[in-house]
TIVO-2410 file (N, C-alpha, C; in nm, 3 decimals):
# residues 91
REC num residu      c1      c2      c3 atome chaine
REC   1      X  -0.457   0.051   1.396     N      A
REC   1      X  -0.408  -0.037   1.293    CA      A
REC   1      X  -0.313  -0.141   1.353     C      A
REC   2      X  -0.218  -0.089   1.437     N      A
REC   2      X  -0.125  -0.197   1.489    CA      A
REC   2      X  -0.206  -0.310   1.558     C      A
REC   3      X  -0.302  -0.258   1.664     N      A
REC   3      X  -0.364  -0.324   1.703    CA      A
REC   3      X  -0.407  -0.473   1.604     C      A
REC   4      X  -0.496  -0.440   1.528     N      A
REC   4      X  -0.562  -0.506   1.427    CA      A
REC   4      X  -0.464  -0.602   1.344     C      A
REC   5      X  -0.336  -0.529   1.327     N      A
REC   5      X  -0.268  -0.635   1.280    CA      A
REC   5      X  -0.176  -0.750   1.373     C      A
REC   6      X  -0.197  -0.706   1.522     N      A
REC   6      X  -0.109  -0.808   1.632    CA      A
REC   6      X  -0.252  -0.879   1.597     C      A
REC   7      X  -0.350  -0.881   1.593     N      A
REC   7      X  -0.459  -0.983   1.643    CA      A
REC   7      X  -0.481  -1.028   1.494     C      A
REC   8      X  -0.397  -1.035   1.388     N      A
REC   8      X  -0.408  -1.116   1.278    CA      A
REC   8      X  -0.488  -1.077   1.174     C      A
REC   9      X  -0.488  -0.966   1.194     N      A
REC   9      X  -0.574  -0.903   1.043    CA      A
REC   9      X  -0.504  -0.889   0.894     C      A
REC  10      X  -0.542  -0.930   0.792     N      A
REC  10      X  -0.460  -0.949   0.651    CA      A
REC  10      X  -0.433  -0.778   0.619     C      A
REC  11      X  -0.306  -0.800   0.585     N      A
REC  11      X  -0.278  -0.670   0.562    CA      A
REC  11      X  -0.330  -0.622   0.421     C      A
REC  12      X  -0.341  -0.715   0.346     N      A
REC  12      X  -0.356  -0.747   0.231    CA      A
REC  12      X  -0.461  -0.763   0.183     C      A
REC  13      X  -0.586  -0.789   0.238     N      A
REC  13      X  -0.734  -0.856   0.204    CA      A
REC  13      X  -0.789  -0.714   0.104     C      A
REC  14      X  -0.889  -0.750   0.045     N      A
REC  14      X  -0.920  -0.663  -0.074    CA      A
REC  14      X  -1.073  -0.610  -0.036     C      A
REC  15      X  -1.069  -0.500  -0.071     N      A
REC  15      X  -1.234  -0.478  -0.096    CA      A
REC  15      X  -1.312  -0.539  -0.235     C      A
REC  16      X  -1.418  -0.556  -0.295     N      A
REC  16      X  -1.468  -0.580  -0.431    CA      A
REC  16      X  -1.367  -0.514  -0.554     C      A
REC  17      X  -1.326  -0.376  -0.508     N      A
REC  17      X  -1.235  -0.349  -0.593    CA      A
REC  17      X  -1.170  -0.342  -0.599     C      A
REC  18      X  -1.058  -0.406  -0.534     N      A
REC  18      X  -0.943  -0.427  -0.540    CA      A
REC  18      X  -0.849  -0.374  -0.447     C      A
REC  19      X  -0.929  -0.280  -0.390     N      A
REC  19      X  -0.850  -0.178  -0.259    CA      A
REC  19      X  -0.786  -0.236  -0.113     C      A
REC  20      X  -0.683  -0.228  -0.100     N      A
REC  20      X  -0.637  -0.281   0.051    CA      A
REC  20      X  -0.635  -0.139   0.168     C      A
REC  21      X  -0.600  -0.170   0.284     N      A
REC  21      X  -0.556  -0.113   0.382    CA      A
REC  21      X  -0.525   0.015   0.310     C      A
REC  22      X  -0.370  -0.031   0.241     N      A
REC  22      X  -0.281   0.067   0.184    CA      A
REC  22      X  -0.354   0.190   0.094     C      A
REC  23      X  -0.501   0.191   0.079     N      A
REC  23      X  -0.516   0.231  -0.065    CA      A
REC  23      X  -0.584   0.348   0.049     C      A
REC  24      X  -0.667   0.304   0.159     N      A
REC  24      X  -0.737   0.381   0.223    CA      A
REC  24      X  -0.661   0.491   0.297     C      A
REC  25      X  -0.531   0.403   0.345     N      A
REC  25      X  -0.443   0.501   0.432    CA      A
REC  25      X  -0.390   0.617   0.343     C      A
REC  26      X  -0.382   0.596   0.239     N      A
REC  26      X  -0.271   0.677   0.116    CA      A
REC  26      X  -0.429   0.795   0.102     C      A
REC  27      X  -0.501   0.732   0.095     N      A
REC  27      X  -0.638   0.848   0.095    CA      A
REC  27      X  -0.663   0.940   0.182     C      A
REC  28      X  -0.649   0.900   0.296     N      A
REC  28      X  -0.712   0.970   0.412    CA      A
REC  28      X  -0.595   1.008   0.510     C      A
REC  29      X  -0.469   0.943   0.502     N      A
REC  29      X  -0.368   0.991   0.594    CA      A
REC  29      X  -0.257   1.113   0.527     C      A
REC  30      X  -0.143   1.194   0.634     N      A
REC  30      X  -0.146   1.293   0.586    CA      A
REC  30      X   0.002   1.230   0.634     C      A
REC  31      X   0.001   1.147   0.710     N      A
REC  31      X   0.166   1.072   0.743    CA      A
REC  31      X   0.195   0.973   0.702     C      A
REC  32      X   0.320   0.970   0.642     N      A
REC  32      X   0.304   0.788   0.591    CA      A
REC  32      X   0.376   0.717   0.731     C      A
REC  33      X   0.299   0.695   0.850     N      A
REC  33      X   0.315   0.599   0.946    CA      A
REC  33      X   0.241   0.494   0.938     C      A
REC  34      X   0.112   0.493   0.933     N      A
REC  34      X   0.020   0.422   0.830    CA      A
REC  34      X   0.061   0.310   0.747     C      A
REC  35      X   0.114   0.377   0.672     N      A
REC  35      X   0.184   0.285   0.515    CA      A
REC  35      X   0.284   0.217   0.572     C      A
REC  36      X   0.367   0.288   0.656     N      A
REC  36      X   0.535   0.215   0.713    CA      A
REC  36      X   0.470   0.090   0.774     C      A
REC  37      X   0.384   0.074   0.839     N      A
REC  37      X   0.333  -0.007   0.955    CA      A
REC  37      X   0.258  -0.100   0.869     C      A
REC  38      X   0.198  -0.093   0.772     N      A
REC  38      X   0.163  -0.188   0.704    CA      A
REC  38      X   0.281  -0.219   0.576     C      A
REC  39      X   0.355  -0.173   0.552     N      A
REC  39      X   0.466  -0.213   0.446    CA      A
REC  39      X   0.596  -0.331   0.584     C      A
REC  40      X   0.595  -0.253   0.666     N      A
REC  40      X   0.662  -0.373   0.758    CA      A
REC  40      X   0.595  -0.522   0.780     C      A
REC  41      X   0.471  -0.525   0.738     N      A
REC  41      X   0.377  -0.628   0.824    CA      A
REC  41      X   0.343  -0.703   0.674     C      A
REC  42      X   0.407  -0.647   0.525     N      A
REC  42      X   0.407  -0.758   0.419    CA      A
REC  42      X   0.310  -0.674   0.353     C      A
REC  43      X   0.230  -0.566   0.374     N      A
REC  43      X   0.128  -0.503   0.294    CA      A
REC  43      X   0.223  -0.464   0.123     C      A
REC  44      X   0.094  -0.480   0.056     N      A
REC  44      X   0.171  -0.478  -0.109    CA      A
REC  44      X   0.131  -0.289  -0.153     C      A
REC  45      X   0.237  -0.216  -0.169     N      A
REC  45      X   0.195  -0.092  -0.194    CA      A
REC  45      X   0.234  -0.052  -0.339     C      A
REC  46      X   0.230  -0.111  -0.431     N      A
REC  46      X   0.261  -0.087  -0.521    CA      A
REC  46      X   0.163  -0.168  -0.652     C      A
REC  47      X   0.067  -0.258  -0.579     N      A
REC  47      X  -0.054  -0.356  -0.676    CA      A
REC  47      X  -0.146  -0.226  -0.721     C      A
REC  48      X  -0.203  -0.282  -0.850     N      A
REC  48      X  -0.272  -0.190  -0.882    CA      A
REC  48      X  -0.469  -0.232  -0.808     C      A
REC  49      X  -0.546  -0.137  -0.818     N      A
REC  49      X  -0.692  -0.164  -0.802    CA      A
REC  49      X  -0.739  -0.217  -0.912     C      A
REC  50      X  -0.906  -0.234  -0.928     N      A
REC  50      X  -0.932  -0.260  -1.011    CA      A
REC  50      X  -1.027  -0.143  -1.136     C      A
REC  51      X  -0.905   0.002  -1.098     N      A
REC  51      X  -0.943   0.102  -1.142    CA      A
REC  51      X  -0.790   0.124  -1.215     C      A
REC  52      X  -0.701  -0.008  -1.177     N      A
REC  52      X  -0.586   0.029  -1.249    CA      A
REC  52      X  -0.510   0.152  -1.159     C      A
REC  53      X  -0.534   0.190  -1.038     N      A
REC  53      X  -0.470   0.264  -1.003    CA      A
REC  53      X  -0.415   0.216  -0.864     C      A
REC  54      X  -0.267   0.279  -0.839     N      A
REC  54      X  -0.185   0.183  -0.731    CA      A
REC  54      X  -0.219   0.333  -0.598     C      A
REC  55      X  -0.104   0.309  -0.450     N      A
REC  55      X  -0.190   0.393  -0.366    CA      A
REC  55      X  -0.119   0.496  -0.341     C      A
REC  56      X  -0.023   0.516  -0.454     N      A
REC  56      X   0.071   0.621  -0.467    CA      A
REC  56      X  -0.025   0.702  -0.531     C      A
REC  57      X  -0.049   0.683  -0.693     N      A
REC  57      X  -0.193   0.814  -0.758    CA      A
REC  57      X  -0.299   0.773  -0.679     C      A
REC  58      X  -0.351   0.723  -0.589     N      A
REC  58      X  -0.436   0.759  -0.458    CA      A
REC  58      X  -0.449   0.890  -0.355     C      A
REC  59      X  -0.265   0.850  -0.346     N      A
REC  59      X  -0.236   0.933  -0.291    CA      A
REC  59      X  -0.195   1.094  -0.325     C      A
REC  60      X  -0.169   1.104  -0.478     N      A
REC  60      X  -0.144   1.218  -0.517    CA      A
REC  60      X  -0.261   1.267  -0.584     C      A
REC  61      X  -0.403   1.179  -0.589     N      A
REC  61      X  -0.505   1.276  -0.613    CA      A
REC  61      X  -0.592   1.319  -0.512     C      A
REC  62      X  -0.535   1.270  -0.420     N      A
REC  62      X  -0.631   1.317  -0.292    CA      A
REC  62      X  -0.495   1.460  -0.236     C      A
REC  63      X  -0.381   1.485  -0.299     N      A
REC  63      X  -0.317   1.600  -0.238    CA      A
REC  63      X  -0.259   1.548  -0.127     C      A
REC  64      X  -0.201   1.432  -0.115     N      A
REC  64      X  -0.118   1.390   0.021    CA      A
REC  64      X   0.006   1.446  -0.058     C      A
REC  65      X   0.074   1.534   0.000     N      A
REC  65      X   0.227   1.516  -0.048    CA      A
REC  65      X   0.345   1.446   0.001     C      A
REC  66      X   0.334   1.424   0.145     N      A
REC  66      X   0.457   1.371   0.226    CA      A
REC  66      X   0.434   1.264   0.189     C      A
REC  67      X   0.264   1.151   0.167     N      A
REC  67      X   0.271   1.010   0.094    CA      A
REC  67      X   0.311   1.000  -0.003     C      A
REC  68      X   0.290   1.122  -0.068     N      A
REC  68      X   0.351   1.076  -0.218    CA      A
REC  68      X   0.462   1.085  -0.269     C      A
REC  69      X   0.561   1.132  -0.154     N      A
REC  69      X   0.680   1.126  -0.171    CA      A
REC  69      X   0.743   1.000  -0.086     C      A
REC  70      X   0.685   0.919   0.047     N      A
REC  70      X   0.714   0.828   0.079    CA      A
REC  70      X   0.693   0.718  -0.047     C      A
REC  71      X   0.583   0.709  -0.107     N      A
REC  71      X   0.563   0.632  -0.181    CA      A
REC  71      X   0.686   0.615  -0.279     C      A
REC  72      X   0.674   0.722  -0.346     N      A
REC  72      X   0.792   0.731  -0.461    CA      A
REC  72      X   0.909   0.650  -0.404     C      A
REC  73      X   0.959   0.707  -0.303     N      A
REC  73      X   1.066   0.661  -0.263    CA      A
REC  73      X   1.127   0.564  -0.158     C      A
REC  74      X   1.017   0.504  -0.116     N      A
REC  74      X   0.981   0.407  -0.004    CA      A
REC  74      X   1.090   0.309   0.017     C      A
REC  75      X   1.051   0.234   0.076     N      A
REC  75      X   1.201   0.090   0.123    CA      A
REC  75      X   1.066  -0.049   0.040     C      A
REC  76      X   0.947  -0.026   0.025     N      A
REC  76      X   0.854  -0.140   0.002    CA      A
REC  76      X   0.887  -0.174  -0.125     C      A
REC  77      X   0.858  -0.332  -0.154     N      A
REC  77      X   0.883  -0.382  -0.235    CA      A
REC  77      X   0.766  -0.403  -0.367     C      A
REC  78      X   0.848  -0.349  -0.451     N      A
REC  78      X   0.743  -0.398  -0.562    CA      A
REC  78      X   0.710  -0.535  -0.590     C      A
REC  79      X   0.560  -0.560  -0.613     N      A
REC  79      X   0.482  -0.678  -0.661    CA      A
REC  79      X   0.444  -0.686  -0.781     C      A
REC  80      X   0.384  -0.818  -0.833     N      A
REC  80      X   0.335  -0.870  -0.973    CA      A
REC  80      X   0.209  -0.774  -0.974     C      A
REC  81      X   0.139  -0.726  -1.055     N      A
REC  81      X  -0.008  -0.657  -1.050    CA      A
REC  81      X  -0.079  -0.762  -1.093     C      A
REC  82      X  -0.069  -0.903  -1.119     N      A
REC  82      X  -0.117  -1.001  -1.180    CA      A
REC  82      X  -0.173  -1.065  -1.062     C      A
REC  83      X  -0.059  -1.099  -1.016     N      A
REC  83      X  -0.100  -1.187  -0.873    CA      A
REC  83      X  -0.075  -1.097  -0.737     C      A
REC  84      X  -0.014  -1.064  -0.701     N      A
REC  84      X   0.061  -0.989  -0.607    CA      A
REC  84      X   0.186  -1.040  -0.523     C      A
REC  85      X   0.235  -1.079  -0.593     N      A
REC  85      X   0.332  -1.179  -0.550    CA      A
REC  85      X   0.456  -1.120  -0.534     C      A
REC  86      X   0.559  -1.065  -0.495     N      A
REC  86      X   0.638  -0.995  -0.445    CA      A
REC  86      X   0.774  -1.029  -0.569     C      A
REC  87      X   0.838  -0.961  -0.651     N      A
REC  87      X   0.944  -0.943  -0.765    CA      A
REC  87      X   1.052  -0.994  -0.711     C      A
REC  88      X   1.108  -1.073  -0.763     N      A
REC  88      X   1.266  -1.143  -0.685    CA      A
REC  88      X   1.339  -1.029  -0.723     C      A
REC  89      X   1.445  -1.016  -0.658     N      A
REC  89      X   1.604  -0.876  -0.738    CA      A
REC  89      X   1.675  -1.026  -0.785     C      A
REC  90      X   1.735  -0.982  -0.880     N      A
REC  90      X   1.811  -1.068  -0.968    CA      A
REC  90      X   1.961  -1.018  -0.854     C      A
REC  91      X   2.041  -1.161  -0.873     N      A
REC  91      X   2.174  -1.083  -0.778    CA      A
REC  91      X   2.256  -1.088  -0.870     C      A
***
């Protein structure tokens, strides 16, 4: 993955349904190093699919627990589910 993203790969790009990077890693990984490495690089972990589901319940119906507790409690920033556009904090 690191690889792929030094040589300019969208962290972000979608499948037909809406799925990124993030949605696959939260599926199939059992570490959230994965997720860290794409949440550093601008990946949106908190957009929903187009099943309406984000890659946190990805991750907790596939039985990841350590993701689904990174998720919960992550440093990543929540986005619009509209656009994906990243939420200002009010100061």
């Amino acid at each position: 993955m690191a690889w792929l993203i030094a040589h300019g790969a969208d962290v972000n790009a979608s499948s037909a349904g809406g799925r990124t990077t993030a949605y696959f890693a939260a599926e199939r990984n059992t570490s959230p190093k994965t997720l860290a490495l794409l949440d550093k690089h601008g990946a949106h972990l908190t957009v929903r699919d187009a099943d309406g589901q984000t890659p946190l319940e990805i991750a907790r119906l596939n039985g990841k627990s350590r993701l689904v507790e990174w998720l919960a409690i992550g440093p990543h920033q929540p986005v619009d589910a509209t656009d994906g556009t990243p939420f200002k904090l009010l100061s």
